[in-house]
N, C-alpha and C positions, 0 to 999 in steps of 0.2 A: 426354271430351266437352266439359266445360267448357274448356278449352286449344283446342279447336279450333273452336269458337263466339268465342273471345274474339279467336283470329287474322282470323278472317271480319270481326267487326268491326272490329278494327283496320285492315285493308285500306278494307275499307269508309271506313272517315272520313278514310284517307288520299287517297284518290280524289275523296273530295268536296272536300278540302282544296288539291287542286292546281288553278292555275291553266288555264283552258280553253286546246286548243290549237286553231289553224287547222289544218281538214283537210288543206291544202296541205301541212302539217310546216315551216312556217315558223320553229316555235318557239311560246312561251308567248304569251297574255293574259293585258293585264289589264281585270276588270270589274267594273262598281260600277251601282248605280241610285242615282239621282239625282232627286228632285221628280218619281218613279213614272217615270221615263222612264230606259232600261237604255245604258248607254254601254261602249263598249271601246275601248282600246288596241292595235293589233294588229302585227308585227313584217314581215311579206310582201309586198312586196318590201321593202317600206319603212315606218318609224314611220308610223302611218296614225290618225287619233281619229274613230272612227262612232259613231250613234248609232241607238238603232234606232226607228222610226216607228211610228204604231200601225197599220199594214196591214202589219207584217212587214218581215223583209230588213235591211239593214242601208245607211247613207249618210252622208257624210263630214258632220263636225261639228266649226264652229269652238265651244271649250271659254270659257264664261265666267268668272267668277272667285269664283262662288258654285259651278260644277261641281268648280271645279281644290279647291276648299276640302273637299268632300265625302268626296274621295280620300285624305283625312288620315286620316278615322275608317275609308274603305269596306275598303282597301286595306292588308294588313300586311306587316308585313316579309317572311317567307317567298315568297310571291307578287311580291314586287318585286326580291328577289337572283337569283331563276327571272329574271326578264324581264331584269336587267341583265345576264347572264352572254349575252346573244345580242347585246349592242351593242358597239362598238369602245372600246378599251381608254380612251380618250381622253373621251368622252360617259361612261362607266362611273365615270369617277374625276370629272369635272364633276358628276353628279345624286348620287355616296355625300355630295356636302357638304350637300347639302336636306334634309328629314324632311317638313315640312308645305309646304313648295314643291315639294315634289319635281315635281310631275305638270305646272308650270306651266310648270319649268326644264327637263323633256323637252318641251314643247309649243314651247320658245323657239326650243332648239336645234334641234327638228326643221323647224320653219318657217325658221330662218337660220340653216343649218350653219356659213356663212362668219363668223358671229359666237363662234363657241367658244372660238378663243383670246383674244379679248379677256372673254370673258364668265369663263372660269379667272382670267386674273387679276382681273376686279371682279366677283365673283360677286354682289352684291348687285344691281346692275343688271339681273339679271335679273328681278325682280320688279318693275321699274319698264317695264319690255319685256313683261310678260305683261299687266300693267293698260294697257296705251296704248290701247285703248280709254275706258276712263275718264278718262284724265288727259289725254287728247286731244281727245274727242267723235269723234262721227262713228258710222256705222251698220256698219260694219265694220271688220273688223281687216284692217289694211294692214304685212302680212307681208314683200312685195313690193319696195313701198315703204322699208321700212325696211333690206332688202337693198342696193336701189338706193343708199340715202342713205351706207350705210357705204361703198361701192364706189367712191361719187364723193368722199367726205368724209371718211372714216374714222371711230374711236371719237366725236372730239369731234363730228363731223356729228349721228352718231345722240344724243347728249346733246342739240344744241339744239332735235333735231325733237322731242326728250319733252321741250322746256320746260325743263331743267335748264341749268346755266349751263354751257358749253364752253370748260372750262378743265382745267389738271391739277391745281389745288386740288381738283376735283369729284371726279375719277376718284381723288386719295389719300383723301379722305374717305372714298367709297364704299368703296373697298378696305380702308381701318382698319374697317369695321363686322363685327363679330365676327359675328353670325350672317345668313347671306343667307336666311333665312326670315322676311322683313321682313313684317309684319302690313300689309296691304291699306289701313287704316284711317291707318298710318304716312304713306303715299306723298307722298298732294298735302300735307301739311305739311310734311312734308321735305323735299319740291322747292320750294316758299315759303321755307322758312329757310334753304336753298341760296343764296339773292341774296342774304343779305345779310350783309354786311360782319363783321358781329361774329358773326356766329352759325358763320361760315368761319372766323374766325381761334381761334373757343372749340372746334372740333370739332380742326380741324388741329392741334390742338398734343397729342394722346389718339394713343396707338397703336395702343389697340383701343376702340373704340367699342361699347357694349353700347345695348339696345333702352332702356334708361333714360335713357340719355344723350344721346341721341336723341329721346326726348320731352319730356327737359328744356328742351332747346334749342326745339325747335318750341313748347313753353308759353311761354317766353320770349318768342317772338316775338311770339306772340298778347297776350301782356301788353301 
């Protein structure tokens, strides 16, 4: 009796523990609530980010950067290797380098697929791509935009429309930074002590650049 009461529950909490799927069988979500407001992930046809309103239903949602942050605590691993095993082997091996970006770096590549191989090799970039709202202004996020600029410009185009200097000093530094889960608060100092002179040739010369060392440099500058 006990053995079979204990399988009941064991079922049970495994059921609650898996991530929701689309009726459609598209594959897994993922979902999280957010500042009382419920968000998902969804795979059918396509990476899709909705949110859900308060009269119901569900509607596409550009993700800001207090949401993409939430997904760090909402979201565990189990539920995210479910959702990686349905994307191409390519994207799968891009988002296993994130942990607390992860959700910003599937948001990047899904907005600009044509940016993935440049973003494997600078992964850190990509957190300067999910802030462009910030680090830019403006009322919307210009996904579009930033497609267009690689296409007619390439890597270093998209570096000068974020403000960052469009050189391959910029793109080796980025790339020396050992974890691309760069902290939010990192960004516009970093891209400030990107211009200038000394603070390029003190990063450049590190093969691997650690978050310390990187706000040494940006203290520096502010000194």
């Amino acid at each position: 009796m006990n053995s079979t009461v204990s399988r009941r529950r064991t079922l049970h909490s495994a059921r609650r523990s898996r991530p929701a799927r689309q009726s459609s069988g598209g594959g897994p979500e993922l979902r999280w609530v957010h500042d009382g407001i419920r968000y998902r992930v969804t795979l059918a046809p396509e990476v899709k980010f909705e949110r859900e309103p308060v009269g119901g239903g569900w509607e596409p949602a550009e993700l800001s950067e207090d949401v993409f942050a939430s997904t760090a605590l909402a979201i565990g691993g189990a539920p995210w290797r479910e959702f990686l095993e349905y994307l191409p082997a390519a994207v799968r091996e891009f988002l296993g380098g994130f942990s607390f970006n992860r959700m910003a770096a599937l948001h990047v590549v899904s907005r600009c697929p044509l940016l993935l191989g440049e973003l494997t090799r600078t992964p850190a970039l990509t957190a300067f791509l999910a802030a462009h709202l910030t680090l830019r202004g403006g009322e919307r996020a210009a996904w579009a935009e930033i497609g267009a600029v690689y296409e007619r410009e390439g890597i270093f185009g998209v570096l000068q429309w974020l403000g960052l200097p469009a050189s391959p000093q910029t793109l080796a530094i980025l790339q020396s930074i050992a974890d691309p889960d760069l902290p939010c608060r990192l960004l516009q100092p970093l891209r400030a002590a990107l211009w200038e002179p000394e603070v390029i040739w003190t990063l450049s010369r590190a093969k691997r650049l650690t978050d310390e060392q990187l706000v040494r440099a940006c203290h520096a500058l502010a000194a």
